[in-house]
C-alpha positions as CSV (number, residue, x, y, z in Angstrom):
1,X,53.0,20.0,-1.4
2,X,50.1,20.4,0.7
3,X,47.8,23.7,0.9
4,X,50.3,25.7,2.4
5,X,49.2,27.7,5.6
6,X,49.3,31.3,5.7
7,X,50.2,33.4,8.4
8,X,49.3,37.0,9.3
9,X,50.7,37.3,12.7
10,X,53.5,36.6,15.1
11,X,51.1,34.5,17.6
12,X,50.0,32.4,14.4
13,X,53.0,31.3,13.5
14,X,53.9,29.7,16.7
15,X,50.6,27.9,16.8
16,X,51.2,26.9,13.4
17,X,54.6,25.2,14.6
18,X,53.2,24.0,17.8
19,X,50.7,22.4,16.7
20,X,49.9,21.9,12.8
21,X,53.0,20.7,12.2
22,X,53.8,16.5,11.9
23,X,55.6,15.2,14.8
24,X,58.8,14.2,12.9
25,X,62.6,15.6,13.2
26,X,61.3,19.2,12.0
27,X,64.1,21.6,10.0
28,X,63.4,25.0,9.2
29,X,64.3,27.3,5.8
30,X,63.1,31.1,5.6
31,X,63.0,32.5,2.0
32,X,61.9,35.7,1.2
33,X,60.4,34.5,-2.3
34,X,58.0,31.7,-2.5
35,X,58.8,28.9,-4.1
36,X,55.7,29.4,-6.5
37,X,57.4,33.1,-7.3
38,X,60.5,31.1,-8.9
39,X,62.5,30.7,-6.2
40,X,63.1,26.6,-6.0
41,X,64.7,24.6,-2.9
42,X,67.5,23.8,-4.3
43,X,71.7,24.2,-3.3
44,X,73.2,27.7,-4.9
45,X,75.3,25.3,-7.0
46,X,72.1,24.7,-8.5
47,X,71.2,27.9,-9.6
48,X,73.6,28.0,-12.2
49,X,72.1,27.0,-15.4
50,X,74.9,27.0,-17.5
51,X,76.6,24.2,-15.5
52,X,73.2,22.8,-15.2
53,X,73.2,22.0,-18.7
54,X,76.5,20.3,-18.7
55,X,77.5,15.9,-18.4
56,X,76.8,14.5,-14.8
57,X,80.6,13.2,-14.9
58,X,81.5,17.1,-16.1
59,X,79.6,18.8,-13.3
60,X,81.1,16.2,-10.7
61,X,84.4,16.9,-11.8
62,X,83.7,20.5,-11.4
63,X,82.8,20.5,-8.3
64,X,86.0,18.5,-7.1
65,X,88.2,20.5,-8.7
66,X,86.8,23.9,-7.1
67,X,86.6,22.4,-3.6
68,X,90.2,20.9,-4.3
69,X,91.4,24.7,-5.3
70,X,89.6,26.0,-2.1
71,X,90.8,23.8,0.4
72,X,94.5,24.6,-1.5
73,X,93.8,27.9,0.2
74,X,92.9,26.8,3.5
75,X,95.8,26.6,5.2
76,X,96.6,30.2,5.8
77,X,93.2,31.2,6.8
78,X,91.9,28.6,9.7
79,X,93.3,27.5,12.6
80,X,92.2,24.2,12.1
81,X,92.3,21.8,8.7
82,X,89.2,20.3,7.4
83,X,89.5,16.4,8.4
84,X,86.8,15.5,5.9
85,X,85.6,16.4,2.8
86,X,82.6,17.4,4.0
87,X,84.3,19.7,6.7
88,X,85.5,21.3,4.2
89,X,82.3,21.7,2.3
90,X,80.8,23.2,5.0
91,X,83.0,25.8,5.6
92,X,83.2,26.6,1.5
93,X,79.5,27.1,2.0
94,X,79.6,29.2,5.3
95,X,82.0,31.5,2.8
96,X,79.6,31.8,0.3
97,X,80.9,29.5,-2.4
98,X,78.6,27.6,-4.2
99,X,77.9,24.2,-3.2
100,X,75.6,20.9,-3.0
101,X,74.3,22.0,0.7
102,X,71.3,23.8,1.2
103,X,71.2,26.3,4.7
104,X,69.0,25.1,7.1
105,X,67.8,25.2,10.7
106,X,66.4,23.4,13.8
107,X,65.2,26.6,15.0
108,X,61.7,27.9,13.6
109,X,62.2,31.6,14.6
110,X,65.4,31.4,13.4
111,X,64.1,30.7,10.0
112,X,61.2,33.1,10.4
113,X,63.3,36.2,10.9
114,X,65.4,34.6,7.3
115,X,61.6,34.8,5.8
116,X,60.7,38.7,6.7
117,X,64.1,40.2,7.1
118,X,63.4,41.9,3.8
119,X,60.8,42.4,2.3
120,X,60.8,41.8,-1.6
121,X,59.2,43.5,-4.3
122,X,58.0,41.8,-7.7
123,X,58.5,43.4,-11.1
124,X,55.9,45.7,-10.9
125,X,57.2,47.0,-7.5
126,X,54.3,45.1,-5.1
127,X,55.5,43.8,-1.9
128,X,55.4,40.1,-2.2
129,X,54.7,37.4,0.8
130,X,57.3,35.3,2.1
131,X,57.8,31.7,3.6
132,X,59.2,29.3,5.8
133,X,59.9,26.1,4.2
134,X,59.6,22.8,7.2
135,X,61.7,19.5,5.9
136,X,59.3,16.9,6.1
137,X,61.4,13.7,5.1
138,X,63.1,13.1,7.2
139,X,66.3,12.5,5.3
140,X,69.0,10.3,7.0
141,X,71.9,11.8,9.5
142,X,75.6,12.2,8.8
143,X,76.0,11.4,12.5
144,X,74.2,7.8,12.2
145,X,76.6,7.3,9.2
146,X,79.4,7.8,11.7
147,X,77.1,5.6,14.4
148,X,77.1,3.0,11.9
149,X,81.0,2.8,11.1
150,X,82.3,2.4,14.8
151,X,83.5,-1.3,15.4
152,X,81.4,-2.8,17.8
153,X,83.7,-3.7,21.3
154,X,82.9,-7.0,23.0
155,X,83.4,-7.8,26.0
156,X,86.6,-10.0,27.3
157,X,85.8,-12.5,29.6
158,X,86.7,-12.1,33.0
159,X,89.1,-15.6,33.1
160,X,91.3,-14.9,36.0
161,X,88.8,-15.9,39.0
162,X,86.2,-18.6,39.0
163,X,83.3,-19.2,41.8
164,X,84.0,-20.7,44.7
165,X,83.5,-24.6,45.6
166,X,80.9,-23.9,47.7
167,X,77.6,-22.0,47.7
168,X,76.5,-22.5,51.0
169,X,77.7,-19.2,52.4
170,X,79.6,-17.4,54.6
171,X,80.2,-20.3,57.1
172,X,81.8,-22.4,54.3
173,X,84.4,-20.6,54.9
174,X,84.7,-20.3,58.7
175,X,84.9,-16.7,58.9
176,X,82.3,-17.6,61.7
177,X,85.4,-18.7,63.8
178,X,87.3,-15.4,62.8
179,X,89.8,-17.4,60.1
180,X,93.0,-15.9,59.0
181,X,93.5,-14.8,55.5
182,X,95.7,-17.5,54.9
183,X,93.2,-20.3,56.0
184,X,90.6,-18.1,53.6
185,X,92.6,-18.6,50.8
186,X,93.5,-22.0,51.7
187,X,89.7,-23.3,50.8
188,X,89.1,-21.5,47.6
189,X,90.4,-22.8,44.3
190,X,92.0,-20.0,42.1
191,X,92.7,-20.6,38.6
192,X,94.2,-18.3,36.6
193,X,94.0,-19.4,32.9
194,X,95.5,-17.5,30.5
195,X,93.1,-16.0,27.9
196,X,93.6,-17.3,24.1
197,X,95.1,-14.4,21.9
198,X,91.2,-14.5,20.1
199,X,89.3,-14.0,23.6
200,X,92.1,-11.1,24.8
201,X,91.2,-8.5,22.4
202,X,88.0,-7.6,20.3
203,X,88.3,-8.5,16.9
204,X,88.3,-5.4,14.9
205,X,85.6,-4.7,12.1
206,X,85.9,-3.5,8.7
207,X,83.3,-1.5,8.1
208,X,83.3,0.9,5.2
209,X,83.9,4.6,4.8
210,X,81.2,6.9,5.0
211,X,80.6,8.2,1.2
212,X,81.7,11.2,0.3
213,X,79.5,14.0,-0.2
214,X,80.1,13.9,-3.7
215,X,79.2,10.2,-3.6
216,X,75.7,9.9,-1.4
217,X,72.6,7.5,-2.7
218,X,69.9,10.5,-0.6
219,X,70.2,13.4,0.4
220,X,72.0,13.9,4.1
221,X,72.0,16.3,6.8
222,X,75.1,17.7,8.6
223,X,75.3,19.1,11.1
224,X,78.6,21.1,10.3
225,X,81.1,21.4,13.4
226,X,80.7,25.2,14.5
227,X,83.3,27.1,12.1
228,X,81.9,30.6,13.1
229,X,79.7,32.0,15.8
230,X,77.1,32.5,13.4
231,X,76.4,28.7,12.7
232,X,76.2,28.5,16.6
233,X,73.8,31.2,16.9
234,X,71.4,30.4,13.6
235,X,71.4,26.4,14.9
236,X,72.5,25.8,11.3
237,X,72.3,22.6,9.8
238,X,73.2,21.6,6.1
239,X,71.2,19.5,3.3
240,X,73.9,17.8,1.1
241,X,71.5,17.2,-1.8
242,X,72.7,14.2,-3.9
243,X,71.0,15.8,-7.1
244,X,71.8,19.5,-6.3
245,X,70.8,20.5,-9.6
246,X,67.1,19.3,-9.1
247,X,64.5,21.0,-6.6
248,X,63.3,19.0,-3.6
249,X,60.5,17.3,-4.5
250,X,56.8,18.4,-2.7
251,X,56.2,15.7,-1.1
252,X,59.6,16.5,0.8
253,X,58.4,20.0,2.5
254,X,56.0,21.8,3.7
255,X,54.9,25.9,2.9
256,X,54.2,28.1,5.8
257,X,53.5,31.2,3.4
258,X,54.5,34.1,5.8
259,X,52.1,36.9,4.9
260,X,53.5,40.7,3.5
261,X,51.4,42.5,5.7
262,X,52.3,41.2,8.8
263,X,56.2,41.7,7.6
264,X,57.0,44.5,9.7
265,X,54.8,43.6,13.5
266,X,57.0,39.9,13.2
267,X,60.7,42.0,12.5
268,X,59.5,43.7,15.6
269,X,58.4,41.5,17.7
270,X,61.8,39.1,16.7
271,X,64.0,42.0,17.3
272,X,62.2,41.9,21.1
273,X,62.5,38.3,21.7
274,X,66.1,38.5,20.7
275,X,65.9,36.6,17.4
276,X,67.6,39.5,15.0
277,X,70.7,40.7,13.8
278,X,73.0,40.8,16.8
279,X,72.1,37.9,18.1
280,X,72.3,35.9,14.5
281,X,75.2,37.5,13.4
282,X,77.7,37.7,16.5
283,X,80.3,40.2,14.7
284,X,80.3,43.7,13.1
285,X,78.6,42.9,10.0
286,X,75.7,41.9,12.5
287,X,75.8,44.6,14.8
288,X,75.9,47.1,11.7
289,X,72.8,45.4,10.4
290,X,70.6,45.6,13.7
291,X,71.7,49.2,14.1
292,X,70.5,50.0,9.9
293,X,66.9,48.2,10.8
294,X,66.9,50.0,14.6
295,X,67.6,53.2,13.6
296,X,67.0,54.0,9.7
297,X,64.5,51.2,8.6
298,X,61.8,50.7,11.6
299,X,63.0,54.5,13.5
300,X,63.5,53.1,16.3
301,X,65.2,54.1,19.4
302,X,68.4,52.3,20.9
C-alpha cells in the first residue's frame, strides 16, 4: 500500500478524490478502524478464526450448507425468490449473515460518512482516526460474466428479393411514361428461394455457466439487484472474495486515513449535503439514527 493520504477537512477529501486518485473504475469502503489498528479488508465470514483454521473442502461445505439452510427460509419472507446463488448471497449479506462479500460503494461520500459515523476509541480510551479504503484493482464484473454467456445472434440473410436486372435507373423501368404496377412488376425478376433450415435460424451457442460464487478463480464484483431501499440509497456494491479468509492484498487498495479531529465538522457537513442517516437508511431504524446524532449527539436543532 502506498503512503496513505491523510485528511483533516471536508474540502480535502473531495480534492483528494478528484484529483489524487488513479483514473480507474474507483469503489469506495469507510471503516472506522484502520487497517493498521487490526481491522483487515476482509468478508465477515473471515473474521471468524475458528472456522479459519479449519480444511478448505470443510469451510466450503460450510458455507453451502448455511446459505442452503437460509435460502430454506426464504420463501415466507420475500416477495421474490433468489434466481441465483449469488442473489441469494446478497441478500444473506444485506441481513447480516456472514458471508464471502465485502460491502462496498461507488459513491465516495457515501463511504466517508461509513468512516466518521462513529468515532472509535482504543484501549486506553483515545479517539482513534478513521479511513476510506479506494479498490484499486480493478477486479472483473459479474455483469461482463453475464456479457460473456449471451449467444451471439447472426444475422439471416434477406433471400426473398434480389436486385433488379438493371442498374441504369429510374427510366429502366418506364415509370417515365407513367407505367402500371403490372407492367412494373412485369420487368423485374423476383425470386423467392427458400432459405436452408442452417441459414433460417442462428445457430445457438453453448457457452458455459457463470461459476458460482463459491466457485470463482478472482475476486468479483456484484452489483446486487436492489433487495432494500438501503442498497439503492448507499450505491452498494459487493466484493465476492474467492479467498474470503485472507485480507486483500496492498497492492489492491488504497488508504485515505480520515483524520479524528476533523470527525465531527465532516458528520456535519454530510448531514447538510444530505449524505446521513435518513437518506442512507430510508426506514425507521434510519430516521431513529439521524434524530439520536441531531438531537442528543451533535445538539442540534430539527
Amino acid at each position: 500500500m502506498s503512503t496513505p493520504f491523510e485528511i483533516d477537512s471536508f474540502e480535502e477529501y473531495l480534492a483528494t478524490v478528484r484529483d489524487e486518485l488513479p483514473k480507474v473504475r474507483k469503489y469506495f469502503r469507510g471503516q472506522t478502524k484502520l487497517v493498521s489498528a487490526g481491522y483487515e479488508l476482509k468478508p465477515s465470514i473471515g473474521r471468524y478464526d475458528h472456522i479459519a483454521t479449519r480444511s478448505l473442502f470443510d469451510r466450503d461445505q460450510l458455507e453451502r450448507e448455511v446459505l442452503e439452510v437460509f435460502g430454506n427460509h426464504l420463501v415466507t419472507h420475500v416477495q421474490h425468490l433468489p434466481r441465483t446463488e449469488w442473489e441469494a448471497l446478497a441478500i444473506a449479506q444485506h441481513h447480516g449473515l456472514p458471508t464471502r462479500f465485502m460491502d462496498w460503494t461507488t459513491n465516495p461520500l457515501v463511504a466517508l460518512y461509513f468512516a466518521v459515523r462513529e468515532t472509535k476509541t482504543d484501549d486506553a480510551g483515545k479517539p482513534m482516526d478513521s479511513a476510506v479504503y479506494v479498490l484499486i484493482s480493478d477486479p472483473p464484473r459479474y455483469v461482463d460474466y453475464k456479457r460473456a454467456q449471451q449467444p451471439v445472434i447472426k444475422p439471416v440473410k434477406d433471400l426473398a428479393t434480389t436486385p433488379a436486372r438493371s442498374q441504369e435507373g429510374y427510366e429502366a423501368f418506364g415509370l417515365d411514361e407513367a407505367a402500371s404496377p403490372s407492367d412494373i412488376a412485369a420487368t423485374v425478376d423476383v425470386v423467392v428461394a427458400p432459405a436452408s433450415d442452417e441459414e433460417a435460424a442462428p445457430k445457438p451457442t453453448s457457452a458455459p455457466t457463470v461459476p458460482s460464487p463459491f466457485d470463482i478463480s478472482e475476486n468479483v464484483i456484484y452489483d446486487p439487484p436492489h433487495v432494500s431501499p438501503r442498497m439503492r440509497a448507499q450505491d452498494s456494491v459487493l466484493l465476492a472474495c474467492q479467498q474470503p479468509f485472507e485480507a486483500l492484498e496492498e497492492r489492491d487498495y488504497l488508504e485515505i486515513v480520515i483524520r479524528q479531529s476533523a470527525h465531527d465538522d465532516i458528520r456535519r457537513r454530510l448531514d447538510q449535503y444530505g449524505v446521513f442517516d435518513k437518506q442512507l437508511f430510508p426506514d425507521l431504524d434510519g430516521i431513529a439514527k439521524w434524530l439520536r446524532y441531531r438531537v442528543f449527539e451533535s445538539q442540534g436543532s430539527l
